[in-house]
N, C-alpha and C positions, 0 to 999 in steps of 0.2 A: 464393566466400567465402574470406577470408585466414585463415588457423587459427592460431593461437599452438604454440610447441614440445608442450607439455602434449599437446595434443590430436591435434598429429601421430602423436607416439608411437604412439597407439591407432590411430590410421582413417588415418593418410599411408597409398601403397602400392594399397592395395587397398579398393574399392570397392563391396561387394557389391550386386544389385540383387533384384528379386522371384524370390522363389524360391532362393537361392544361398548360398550356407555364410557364415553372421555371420566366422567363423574362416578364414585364409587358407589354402585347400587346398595339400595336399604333391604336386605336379604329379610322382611317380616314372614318367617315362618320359622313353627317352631318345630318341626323335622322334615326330615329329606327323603327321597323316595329311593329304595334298591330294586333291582331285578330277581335278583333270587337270597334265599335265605342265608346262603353260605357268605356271599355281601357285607351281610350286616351283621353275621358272625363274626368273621375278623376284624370288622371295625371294633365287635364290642373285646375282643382281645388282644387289642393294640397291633394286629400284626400285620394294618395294613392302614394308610392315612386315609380322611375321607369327613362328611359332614351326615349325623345322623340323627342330633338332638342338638338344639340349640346352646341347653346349659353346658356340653362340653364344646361345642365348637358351630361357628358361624361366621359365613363366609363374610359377611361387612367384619365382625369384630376381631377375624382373624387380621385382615387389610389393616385395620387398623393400628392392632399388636406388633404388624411388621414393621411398620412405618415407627411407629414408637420404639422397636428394638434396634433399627436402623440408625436411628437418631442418637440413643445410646449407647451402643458399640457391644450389643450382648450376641447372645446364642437361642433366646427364645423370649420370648415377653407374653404374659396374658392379664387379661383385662377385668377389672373389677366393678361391682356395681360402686363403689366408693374407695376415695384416698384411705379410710377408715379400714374398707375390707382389705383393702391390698395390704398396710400393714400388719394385720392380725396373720392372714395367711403366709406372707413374706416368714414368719416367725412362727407360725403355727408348723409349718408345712415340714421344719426340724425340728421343734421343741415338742415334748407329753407330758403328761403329769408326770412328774419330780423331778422334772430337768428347770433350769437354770438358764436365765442371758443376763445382760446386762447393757444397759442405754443412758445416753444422755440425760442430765436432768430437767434438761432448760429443751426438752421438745413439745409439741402442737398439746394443748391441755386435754382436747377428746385420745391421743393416743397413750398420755401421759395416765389416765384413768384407764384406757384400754387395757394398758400394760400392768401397771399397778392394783388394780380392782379387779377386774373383768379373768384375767387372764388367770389371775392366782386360785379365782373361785373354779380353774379347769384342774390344775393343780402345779401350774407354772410358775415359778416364784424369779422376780425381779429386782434388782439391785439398780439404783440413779444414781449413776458420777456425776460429778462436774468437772465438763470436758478440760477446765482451765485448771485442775489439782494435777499434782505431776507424777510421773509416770508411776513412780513404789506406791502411791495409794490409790491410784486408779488399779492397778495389776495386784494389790489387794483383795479385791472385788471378785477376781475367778476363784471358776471351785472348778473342782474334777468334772459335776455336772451340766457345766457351763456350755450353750450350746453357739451363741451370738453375740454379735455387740453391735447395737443402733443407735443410728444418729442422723439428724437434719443435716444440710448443707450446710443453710439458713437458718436457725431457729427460728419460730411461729408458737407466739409472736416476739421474744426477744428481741431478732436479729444480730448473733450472735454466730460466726463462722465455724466450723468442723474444721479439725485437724486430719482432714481424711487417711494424708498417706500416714500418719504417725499411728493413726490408729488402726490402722489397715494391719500393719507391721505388727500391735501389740496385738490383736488380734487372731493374726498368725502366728505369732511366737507361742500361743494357748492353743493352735489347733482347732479355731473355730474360725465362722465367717462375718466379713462386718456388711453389715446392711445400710445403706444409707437412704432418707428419703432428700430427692435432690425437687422436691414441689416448686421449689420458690428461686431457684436457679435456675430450672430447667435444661435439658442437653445442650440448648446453644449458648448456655453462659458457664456453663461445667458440667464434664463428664465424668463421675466419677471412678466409675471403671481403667478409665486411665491414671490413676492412682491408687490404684487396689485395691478398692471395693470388689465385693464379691456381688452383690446382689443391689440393684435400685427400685426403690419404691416413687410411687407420684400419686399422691391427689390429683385427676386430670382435672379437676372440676376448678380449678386456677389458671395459672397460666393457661395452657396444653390448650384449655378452651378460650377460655380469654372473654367470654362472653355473655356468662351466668346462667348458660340455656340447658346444661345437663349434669347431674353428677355422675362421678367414677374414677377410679381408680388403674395403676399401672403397675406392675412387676417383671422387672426387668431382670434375668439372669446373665452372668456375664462366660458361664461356664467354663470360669481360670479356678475354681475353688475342688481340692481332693477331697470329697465325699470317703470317710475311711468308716471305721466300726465303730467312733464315736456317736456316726447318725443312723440307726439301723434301720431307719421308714424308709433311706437308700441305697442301703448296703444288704441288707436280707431280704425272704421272699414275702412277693405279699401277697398272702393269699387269698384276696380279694378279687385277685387276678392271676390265678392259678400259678403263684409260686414263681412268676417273675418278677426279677430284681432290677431294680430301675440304672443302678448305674452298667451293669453290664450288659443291660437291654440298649441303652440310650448314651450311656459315656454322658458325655459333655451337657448333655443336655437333658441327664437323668431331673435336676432339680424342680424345672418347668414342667418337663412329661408326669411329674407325681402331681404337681399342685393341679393339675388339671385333672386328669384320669383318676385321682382321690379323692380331693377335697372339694372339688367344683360336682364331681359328682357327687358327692354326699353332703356341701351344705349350698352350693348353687346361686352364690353373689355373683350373678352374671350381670352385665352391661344389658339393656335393650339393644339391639342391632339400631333403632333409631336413635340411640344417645352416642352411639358409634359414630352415628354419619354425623350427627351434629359436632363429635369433638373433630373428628376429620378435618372439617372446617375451617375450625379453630385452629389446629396446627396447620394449615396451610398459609399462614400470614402469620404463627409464631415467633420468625425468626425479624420479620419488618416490626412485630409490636413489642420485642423485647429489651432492641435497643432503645426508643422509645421512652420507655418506663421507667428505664435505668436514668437516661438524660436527665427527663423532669424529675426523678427522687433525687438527683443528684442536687438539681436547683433549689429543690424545696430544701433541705437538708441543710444548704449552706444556707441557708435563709433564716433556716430557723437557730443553726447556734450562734447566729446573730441575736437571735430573738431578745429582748430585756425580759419578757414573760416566760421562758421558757427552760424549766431548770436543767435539762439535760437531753441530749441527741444521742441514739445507738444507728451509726447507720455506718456500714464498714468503707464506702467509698468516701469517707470524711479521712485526711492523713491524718488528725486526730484522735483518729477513732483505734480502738484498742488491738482490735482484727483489720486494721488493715492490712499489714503486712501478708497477712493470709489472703484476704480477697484478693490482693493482686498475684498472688503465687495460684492460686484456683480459679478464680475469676479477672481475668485480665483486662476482661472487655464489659465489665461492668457486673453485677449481684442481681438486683431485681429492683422492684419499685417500692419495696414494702421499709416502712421507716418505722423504729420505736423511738419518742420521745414525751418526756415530763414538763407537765407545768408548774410553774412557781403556786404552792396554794395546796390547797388539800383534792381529796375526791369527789366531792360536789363542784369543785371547778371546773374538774377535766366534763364531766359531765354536760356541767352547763355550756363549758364552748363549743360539744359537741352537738347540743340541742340549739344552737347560735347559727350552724352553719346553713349553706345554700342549696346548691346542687351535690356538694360533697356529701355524699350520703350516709348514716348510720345503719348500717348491715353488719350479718353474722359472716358476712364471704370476705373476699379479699384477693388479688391477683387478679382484677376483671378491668378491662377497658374505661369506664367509667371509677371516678377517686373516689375511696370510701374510706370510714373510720369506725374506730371499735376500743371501747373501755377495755379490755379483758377480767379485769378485776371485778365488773358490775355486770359483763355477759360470758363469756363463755367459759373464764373461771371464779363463778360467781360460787360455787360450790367450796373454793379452797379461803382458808383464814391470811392473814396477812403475813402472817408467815410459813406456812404453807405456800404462797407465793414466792415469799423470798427464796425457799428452800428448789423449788420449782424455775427459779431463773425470773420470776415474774416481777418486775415490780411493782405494788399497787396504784403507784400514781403513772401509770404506762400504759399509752394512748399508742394504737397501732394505726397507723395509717399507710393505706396502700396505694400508693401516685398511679392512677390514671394516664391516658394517653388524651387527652386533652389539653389546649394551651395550657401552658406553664405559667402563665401573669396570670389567668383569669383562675388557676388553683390556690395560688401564694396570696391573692385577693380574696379571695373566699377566705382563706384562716382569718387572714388578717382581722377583717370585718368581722370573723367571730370572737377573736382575743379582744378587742375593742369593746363590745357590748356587754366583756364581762365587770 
């Protein structure tokens, strides 16, 4: 039977039958017990499914994986200790030293150094468009060793909309897959698999949880993407595992079966099975807290390009706003809660209205139940110069604030009282 988002929420995942916990059990162990040797030999040769070491597989984190791949419409999804790891692997799990992808300019700053810093010292080299240049100098950008192309739904913290299927398409016209991380959307505001995305990423430690109580991450395969000789970690044998090749072992669902049985086995960013059941949770009221968030961003939003203080609003459900015509083509039913906007004044303003405010809190997180706010420029891209920002999508005077599910007057009353005492 085909179950609508609403009702995945609750029951995707896990199954219970006679006799067996309504509640998805916290599986704290970190291996399984077999009967005989030959058991746990075909486990470790793929040639037989089963749970026998936590880091590659666990029965909460699997529940959980399903329920999340359920949600996004793929062929396999596994779990990460962070949003952070799920992208590295998401792009690790195809690219090696001297290959090539290519991403967004204007995405999340920790993946923006991921990709740029981190990934080039493996020997991975990166190229940042900006998704709004048109299509001859974005298509520029490939090379022969070109193996992906990533992008936010959302940018974070921008808030700046993906042209998903356009780039889907140029994506595929290069023979490679587009990745997308849909964090700040999530499944029930946009799927991007049903515009052509090959592969979805998620920080679950936002939305997904809603709650600030665990980090991790999501990778979701959608298994429409032909793995050919361009990606040979899925096309030839690996002899790690005696010479089995993961697409003609797996088909559709070769991409998932490597990231786990290779890269989880050798660098092992697994979830706690108790950060599992915690996101669990969370997704089980994702779909009542997302319209929510959307409602009050919306309010706050039109509030503030009222604002006389307030030099500028990036929020795609404004008709003003640049992307909208996008958000309602991808998102119909609303974006998220997360808004960028600038104040009139320099950077000790935004500062200061943010050490002004109440209950709206100053934190590094974002996408949580509770309304919070964040400099970028003075926290999490304190590292880049001011133009390094601009080149980044960033603006320096750009104040992220992420709308809470709390009354809407008692949030709009909080700014206020803080732009007043500046």
């Amino acid at each position: 039977m085909k179950k609508n988002l609403e009702t995945l929420c609750i029951h995707g995942g896990w199954h219970p039958t006679k006799g067996e916990p309504q509640q998805l059990p916290i599986y704290q162990s970190t291996t399984f017990r077999y009967e005989t040797s030959e058991q746990m030999a075909k486990l470790f040769d793929l040639e037989e499914a089963g749970y026998f070491y936590t880091r590659l597989q666990n029965p909460t984190n699997d529940a959980v994986a399903a329920k999340i791949n359920a949600l996004e419409g793929g062929v396999g999804c596994v779990l990460t200790s962070s949003g952070q790891a799920a992208n590295f692997y998401a792009v690790f799990n195809i690219c090696q030293a001297g290959d090539h992808f290519i991403t967004s300019n204007n995405i999340y700053g920790g993946t923006y150094n991921l990709f740029g810093v981190t990934m080039k010292k493996l020997g991975i080299e990166c190229t940042f468009v900006d998704p709004d240049w048109d299509d001859e100098r974005i298509e520029a950008a490939f090379r022969p060793n070109t193996k992906c192309f990533f992008g936010e739904t959302i940018s974070n913290p921008g808030g700046n909309v993906f042209d998903i299927e356009r780039f889907a398409k140029m994506a595929h016209k290069h023979g490679v897959p587009l990745i997308v991380d849909n964090t700040f959307a999530t499944p029930i505001n946009c799927r991007p698999i049903e515009w052509g995305c090959d592969i979805v990423t998620h920080s679950t430690t936002k939305y997904m949880d809603g709650h600030a109580t665990q980090v991790g991450g999501a990778i979701i395969d959608s298994g429409n993407f032909e793995w050919d000789e361009k990606f040979p970690g899925l096309t030839t044998p690996d002899e790690s595992y005696h010479g089995l090749t993961y697409t003609k072992k797996f088909g559709r669902a070769a991409y998932a079966t490597k990231l786990v049985s290779q890269l989880m086995r050798d660098l092992g960013s697994i979830p706690a099975p108790q950060n599992s059941f915690l996101l669990n949770l969370g997704l089980e009221t994702l779909h009542l807290r997302m319209p929510r968030h959307c409602e009050n961003a919306q309010r706050v939003a039109e509030w503030l390009e009222k604002n006389p203080r307030v030099a500028w609003v990036n929020y795609c459900g404004l008709p003003s706003n640049k992307y909208y015509a996008l958000a309602k083509k991808y998102m119909p039913n609303g974006s998220c809660g997360v808004i960028a906007f600038g104040l009139k004044g320099t950077r000790e303003d935004a500062i200061k209205f943010m050490d002004n405010l109440d209950f709206v809190s100053i934190v590094t997180h974002v996408a949580d139940a509770r309304t919070c706010v964040l400099h970028p420029a003075s926290h999490t891209h304190r590292q880049l110069s001011d133009e390094q920002l601009r080149e980044a999508g960033v603006a320096p005077d750009l104040i992220r604030l992420s709308v809470g599910i709390e009354n809407v007057e008692d949030i709009i009353a909080d700014l206020q009282q803080a732009m007043d005492k500046m």
